[in-house]
C-alpha positions as CSV (number, residue, x, y, z in Angstrom):
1,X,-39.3,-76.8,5.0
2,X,-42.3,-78.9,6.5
3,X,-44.9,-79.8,4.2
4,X,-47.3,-77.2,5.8
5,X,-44.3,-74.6,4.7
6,X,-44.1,-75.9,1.4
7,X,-48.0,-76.2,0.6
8,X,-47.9,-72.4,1.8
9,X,-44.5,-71.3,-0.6
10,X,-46.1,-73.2,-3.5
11,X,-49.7,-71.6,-3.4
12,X,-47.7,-68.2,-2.8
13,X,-46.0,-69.2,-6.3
14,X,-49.5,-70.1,-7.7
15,X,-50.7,-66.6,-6.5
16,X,-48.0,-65.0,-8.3
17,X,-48.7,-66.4,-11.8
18,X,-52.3,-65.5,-11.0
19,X,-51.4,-62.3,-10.0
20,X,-49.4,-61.8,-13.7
21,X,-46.4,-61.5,-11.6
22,X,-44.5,-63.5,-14.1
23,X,-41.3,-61.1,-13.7
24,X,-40.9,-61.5,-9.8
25,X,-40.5,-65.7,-9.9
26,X,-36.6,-64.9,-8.5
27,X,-37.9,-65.7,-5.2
28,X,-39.5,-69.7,-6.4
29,X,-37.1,-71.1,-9.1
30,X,-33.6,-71.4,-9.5
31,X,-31.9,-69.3,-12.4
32,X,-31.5,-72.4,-14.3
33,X,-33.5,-75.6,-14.1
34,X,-35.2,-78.2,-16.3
35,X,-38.5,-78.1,-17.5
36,X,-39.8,-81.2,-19.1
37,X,-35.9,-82.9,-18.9
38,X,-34.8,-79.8,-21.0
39,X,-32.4,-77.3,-19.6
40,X,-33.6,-73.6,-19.7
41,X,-33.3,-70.4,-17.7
42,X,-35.5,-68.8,-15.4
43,X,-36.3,-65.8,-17.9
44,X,-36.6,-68.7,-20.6
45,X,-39.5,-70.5,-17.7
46,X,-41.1,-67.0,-17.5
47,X,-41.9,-66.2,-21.2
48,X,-42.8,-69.4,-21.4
49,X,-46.0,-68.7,-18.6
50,X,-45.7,-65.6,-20.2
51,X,-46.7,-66.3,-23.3
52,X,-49.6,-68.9,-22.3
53,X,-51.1,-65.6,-20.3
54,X,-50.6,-63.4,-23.2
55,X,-52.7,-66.2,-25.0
56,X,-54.9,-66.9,-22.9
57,X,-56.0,-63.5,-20.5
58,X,-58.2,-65.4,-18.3
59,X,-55.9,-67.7,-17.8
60,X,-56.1,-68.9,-13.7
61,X,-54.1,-71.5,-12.0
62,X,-56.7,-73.1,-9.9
63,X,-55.0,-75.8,-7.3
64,X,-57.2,-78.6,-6.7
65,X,-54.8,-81.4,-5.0
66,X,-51.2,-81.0,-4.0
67,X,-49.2,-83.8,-2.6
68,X,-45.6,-83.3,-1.3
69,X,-42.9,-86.1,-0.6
70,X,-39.5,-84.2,0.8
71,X,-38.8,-82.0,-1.6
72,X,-41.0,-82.8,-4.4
73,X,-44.2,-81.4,-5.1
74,X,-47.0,-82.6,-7.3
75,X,-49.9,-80.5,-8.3
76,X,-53.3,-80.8,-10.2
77,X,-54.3,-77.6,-11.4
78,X,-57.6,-77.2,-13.7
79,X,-58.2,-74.4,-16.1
80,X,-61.3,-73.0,-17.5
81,X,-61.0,-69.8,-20.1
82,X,-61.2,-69.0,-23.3
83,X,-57.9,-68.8,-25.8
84,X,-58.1,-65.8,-27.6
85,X,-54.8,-66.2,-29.7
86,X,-52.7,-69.3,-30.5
87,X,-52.1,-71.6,-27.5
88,X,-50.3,-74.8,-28.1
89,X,-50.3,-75.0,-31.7
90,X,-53.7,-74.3,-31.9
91,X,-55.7,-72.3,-33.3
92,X,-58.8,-70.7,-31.1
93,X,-62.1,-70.8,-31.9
94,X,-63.8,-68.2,-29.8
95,X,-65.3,-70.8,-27.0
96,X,-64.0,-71.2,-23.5
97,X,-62.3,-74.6,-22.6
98,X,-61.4,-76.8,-19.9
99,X,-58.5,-79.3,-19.3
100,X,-55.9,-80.1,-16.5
101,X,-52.1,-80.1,-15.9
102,X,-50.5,-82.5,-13.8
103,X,-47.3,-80.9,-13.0
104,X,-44.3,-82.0,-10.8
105,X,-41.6,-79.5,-9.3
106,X,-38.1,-80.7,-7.0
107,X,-36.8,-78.1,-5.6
108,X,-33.6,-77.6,-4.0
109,X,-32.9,-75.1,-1.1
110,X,-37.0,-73.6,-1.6
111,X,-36.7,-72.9,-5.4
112,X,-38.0,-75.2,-8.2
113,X,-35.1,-77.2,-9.9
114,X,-37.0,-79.0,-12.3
115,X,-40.5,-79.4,-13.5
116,X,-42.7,-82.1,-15.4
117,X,-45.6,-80.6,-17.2
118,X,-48.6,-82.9,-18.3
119,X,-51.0,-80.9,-19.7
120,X,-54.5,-82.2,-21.2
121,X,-53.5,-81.4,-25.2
122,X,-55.7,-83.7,-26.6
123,X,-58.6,-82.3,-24.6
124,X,-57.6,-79.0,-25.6
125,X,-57.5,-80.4,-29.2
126,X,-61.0,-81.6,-29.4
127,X,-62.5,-78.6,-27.9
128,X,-61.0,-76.0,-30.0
129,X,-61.6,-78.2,-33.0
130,X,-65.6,-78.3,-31.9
């Protein structure tokens, strides 16, 4: 794929975990991959987004830079919305919130392989302790 074709397959995945279509990833990642350098299945990566949705209803994946090198992709994505049961180990407080996730994907023949997560948890931590 060229990077133009990747940008476009990644923002289609984005879409798709927008669009709660959490159960239809078959087409984006790999029945098994590694998430965070931990082995897990694809139904394993979907209840996990799954459950961070079910958390969090308003939950939207908003893009703001994406750089891709061969077959590695590296997004930004910022979050604004409002926790209305456990997220992270966390209890929530009623007030919306706002952090980032810095997240990395390799993929192999179009599907994400492996993914690095590095989500904002300590500003999530001080605004649902406010």
């Amino acid at each position: 794929m060229t990077e133009a074709e990747f940008e476009t397959h990644y923002r289609r995945y984005i879409s798709y975990l927008n669009e709660r279509r959490v159960d239809e990833l078959g087409e984006f990642v790999h029945e098994e991959l590694t998430y965070n350098g931990e082995p897990m299945t694809r139904l394993d990566y979907q209840n996990l987004i799954a459950r961070s949705i079910a958390a969090i209803p308003d939950l939207y994946f908003d893009v703001r830079l994406i750089v891709i090198n061969g077959d590695q992709v590296a997004c930004r994505l910022m979050f604004e919305c409002t926790p209305q049961s456990e997220f992270l180990g966390l209890q929530p407080n009623g007030k919306s919130i706002a952090f980032s996730e810095h997240v990395f994907y390799r993929f192999r023949d179009g599907k994400i392989d492996e993914v690095w997560s590095l989500l904002d948890k300590p500003t999530v931590e001080a605004q649902l302790a406010a």
